[in-house]
N, C-alpha and C positions, 0 to 999 in steps of 0.2 A: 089597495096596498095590503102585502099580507102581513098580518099580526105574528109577531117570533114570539111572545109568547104562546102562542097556539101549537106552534111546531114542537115548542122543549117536551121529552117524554116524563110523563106522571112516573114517581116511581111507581113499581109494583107492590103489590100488598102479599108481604111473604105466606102469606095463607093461601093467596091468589095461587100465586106459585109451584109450592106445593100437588096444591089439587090439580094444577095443569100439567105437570110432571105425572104424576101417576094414572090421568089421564092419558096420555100418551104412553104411558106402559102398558094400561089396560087396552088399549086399542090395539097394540102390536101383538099382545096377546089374544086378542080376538082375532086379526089377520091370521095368525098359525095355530088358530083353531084350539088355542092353549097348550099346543106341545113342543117340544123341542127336538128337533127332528139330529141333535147329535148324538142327545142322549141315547135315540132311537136304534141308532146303529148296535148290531150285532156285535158282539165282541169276536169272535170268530176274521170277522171283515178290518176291527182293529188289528188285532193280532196280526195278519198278512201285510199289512202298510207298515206294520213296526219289525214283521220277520225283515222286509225289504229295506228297510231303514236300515237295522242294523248290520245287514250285509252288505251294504254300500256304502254304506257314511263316507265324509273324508276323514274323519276326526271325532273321539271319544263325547267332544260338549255338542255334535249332531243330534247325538240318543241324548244325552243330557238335558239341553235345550228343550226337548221333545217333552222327557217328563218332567218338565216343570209348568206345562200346561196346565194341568189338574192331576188333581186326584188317580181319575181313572186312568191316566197316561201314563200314571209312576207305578202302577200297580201293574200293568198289560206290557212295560217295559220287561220288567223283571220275570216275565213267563218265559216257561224252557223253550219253547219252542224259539223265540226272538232270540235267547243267549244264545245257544247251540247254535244257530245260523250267523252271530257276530262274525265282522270283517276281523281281517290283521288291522286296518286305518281305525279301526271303533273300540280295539284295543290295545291301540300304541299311547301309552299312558306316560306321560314324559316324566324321565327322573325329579325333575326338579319341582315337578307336582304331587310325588309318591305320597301316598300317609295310607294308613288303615282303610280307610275309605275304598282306594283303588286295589289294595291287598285283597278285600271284601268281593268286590266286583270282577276280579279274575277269577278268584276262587270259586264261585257262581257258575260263573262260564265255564270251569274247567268242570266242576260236578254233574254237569248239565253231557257234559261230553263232547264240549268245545276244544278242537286238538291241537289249533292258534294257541288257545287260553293256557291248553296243560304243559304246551312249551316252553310259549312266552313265559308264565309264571315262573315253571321250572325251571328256567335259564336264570333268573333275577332271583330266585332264593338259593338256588346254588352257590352261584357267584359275588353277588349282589348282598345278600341278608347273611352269607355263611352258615346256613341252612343245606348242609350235605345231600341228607338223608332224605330231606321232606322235595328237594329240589331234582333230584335224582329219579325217586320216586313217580313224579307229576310229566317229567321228558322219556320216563321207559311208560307209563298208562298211554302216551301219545305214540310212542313207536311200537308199541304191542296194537296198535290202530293202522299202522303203515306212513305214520306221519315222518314223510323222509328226511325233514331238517333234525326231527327228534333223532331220529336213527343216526346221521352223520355226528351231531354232537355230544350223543354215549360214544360214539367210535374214536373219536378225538378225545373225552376223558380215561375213552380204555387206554390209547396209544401213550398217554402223555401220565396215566395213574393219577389223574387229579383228585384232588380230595383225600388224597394217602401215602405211599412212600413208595421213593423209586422203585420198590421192588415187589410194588403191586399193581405194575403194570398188565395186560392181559393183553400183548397183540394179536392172537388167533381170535377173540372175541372184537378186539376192536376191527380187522379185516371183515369180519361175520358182517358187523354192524354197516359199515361201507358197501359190503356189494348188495345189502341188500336195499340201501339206501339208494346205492346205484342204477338198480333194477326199478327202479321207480324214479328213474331219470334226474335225480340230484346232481348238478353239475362238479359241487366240491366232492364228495363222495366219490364221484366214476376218477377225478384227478386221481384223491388219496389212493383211492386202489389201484388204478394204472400204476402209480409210482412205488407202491408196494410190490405187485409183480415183478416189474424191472425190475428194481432192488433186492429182493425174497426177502421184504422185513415183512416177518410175520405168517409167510406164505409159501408155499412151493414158488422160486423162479422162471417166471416166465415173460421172455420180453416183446413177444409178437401179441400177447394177449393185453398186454401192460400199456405197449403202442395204439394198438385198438382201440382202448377205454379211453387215452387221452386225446385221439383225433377225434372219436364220437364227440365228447366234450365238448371239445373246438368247435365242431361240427352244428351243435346244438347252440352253443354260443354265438355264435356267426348268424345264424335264424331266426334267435330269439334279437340279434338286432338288428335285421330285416338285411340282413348281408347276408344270402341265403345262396349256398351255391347250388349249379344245374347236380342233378340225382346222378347224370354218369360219370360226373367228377369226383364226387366224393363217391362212388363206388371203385374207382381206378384209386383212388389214393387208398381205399382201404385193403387195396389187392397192391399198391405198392408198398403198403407198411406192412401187411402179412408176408409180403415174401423174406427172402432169407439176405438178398442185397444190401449193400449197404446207400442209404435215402442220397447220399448224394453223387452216386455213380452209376445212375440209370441210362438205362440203351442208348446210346445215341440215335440206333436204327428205328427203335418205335417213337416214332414222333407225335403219337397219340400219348405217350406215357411222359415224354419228353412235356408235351403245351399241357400236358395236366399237373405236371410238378412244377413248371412255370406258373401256374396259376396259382400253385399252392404258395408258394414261394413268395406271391405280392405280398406289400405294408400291410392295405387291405383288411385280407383276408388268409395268415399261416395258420393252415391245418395240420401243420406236423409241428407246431410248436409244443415242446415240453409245456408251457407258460399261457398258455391260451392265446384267442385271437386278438388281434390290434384295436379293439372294438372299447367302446365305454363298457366300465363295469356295472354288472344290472344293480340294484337298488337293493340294499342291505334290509336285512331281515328286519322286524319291528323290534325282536328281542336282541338283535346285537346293536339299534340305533340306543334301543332304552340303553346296554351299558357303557356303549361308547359316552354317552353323557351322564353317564350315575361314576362313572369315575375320572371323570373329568369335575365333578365338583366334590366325591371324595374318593383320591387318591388312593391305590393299595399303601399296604404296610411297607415301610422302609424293607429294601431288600429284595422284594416281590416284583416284577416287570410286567407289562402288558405284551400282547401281541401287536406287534411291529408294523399289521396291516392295520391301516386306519379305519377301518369296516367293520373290525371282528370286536372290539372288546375286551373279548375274554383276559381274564390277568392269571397270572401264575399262582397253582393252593401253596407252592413249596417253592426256595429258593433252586435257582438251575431247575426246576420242570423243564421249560420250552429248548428248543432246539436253536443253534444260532447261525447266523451264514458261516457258511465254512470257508467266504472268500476273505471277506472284511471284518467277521465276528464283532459285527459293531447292532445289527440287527437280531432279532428272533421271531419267530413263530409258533402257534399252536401247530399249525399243522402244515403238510405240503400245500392244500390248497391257497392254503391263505401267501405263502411264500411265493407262490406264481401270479396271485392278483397284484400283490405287492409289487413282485418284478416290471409287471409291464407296465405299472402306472406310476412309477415314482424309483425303487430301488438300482433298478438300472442303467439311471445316469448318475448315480453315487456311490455305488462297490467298488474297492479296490482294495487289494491288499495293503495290511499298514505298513511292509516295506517299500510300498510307493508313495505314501505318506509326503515322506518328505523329499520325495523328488516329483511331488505334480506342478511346479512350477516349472521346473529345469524340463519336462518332457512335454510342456502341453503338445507341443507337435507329433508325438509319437504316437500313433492310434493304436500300437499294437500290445496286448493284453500281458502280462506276466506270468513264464512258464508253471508257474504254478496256483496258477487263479483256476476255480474251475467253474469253466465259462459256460453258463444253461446253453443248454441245446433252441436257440429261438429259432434256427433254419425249418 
């Protein structure tokens, strides 16, 4: 029979312990020959896993996370070389988290020559902190770089004179700012100026060139969301908006120009829309997500309005800045682009003139538009 006292365990004798502990360190220590083969590592070799980190993160607490390892982590974080290669995702620093801290940490990256950083920042001390000058400043160092979003949003402060008075507008500069933004394939940018040409705000009129920029647009929109048409479609459509026709009285005898404006024509995929393709809209900038939510929890100043497109942000420096629909006047916008993203994802099942107001009861049945609405071109 077995004895239970023999099984209960003796406590141990904390002295025992001890020395059996450190034993067991000194042994592992012996296995690795007493060194530490992280330490070992090159900084060189950290550096490259942290340039990569930072340009891929999904989110600012990635790198964060990272340097709170050690020592050596928060120190090899902070090298030019890892800032300069930061993502847009690694610095989209949410409104509702701002403080000195994150002010700090763009700043870094903008001095570094990061042209995310000198946007993103410059866009939220402009706007944001009411930091004119120092925010101005930080989005023209990024477009004197060829950063296209920088370039399009001086062009929209030149058009609209933000941060001064209506009659320090500068539209030959804000045009400047756009085609060169365009030229580097900015989708808002080739709209603004497309609709500038047509118009001549700002610019010599010209409406075959004005067409051009806005089906390119289309064109590029449509691809970027894998709605990519055949190359000899969009070549025939860009040879039927050069011509001198008018888009909806095409030959009936070329039936090649005919099944290519049919195509154009689908839900789909309109390449001749004023308003872009029927497609989801791409994914808002990191510096118009920060202010769509930096004033959503502080409001502008009584008086002041936002832009109408739920994407953009931007609020008004002066009262009347923005421009308003000219059907409904119930909407505004910073700019053309933003008035056609707006159109086709929400605006265009609620414009009406206010003298139909009070007859959209009495007309539901009536589909047809009011002689004096003026109806976007979405054909």
């Amino acid at each position: 029979m077995i004895d239970k006292n023999k099984l209960k365990r003796k406590p141990q004798d904390p002295r025992n312990y001890k020395s059996s502990k450190r034993s067991r360190t000194e042994l592992k220590d012996q296995n690795n020959n007493g060194t530490d083969h992280f330490e070992a590592l090159p900084d060189d070799l950290v550096i490259a896993i942290f340039h990569c980190l930072s340009s891929t993160a999904s989110c600012p607490a990635d790198l964060a996370n990272a340097m709170l390892a050690c020592r050596r982590f928060c120190c090899i974080a902070m090298h030019p070389l890892v800032l300069a290669r930061a993502g847009s995702r690694t610095l989209a620093v949410k409104a509702s988290h701002w403080s000195d801290g994150a002010d700090r940490f763009l700043k870094r990256c903008a001095d570094v020559g990061n042209l995310e950083a000198c946007y993103t920042l410059g866009m939220i001390r402009f706007y944001c902190l009411g930091n004119r000058s120092g925010g101005a400043c930080l989005m023209a160092k990024a477009a004197m770089a060829s950063e296209a979003s920088a370039l399009h949003s001086l062009g929209v402060i030149q058009f609209n004179g933000s941060g001064g008075t209506k009659t320090e507008k500068d539209l030959k500069a804000g045009v400047a700012l756009c085609a060169r933004a365009a030229s580097l394939g900015h989708l808002d940018a080739m709209r603004d100026l497309g609709h500038c040409l047509q118009d001549g705000y700002g610019v010599q009129r010209n409406i075959i060139e004005g067409r051009r920029l806005l089906v390119e647009a289309n064109a590029r929109e449509a691809a970027a969301a894998g709605i990519t048409p055949p190359l000899a479609s969009l070549q025939n459509a860009l040879r039927i908006t050069a011509s001198q026709h008018d888009y909806f009285c095409t030959d009936e005898k070329d039936s090649n120009s005919e099944s290519v404006f049919s195509f154009l024509q689908t839900s789909c995929c309109s390449l001749l829309s004023d308003f872009g393709c029927n497609v989801p809209p791409a994914e808002p900038h990191t510096a118009n997500k920060f202010l769509v939510d930096w004033f959503s929890l502080y409001p502008p100043q009584p008086g002041l309005r936002l832009c109408s497109n739920e994407n953009c942000g931007r609020p008004e420096t002066r009262r009347h800045e923005f421009r308003r629909c000219s059907a409904c006047s119930s909407v505004n916008y910073c700019s053309r682009a933003c008035q056609a993203l707006d159109w086709k994802t929400s605006h265009r099942y609620v414009c009406m003139p206010p003298q139909d107001w009070d007859d959209l009861h009495a007309d539901n049945d009536n589909d047809n538009e009011d002689e004096d609405f003026e109806e976007p071109n979405d054909s």
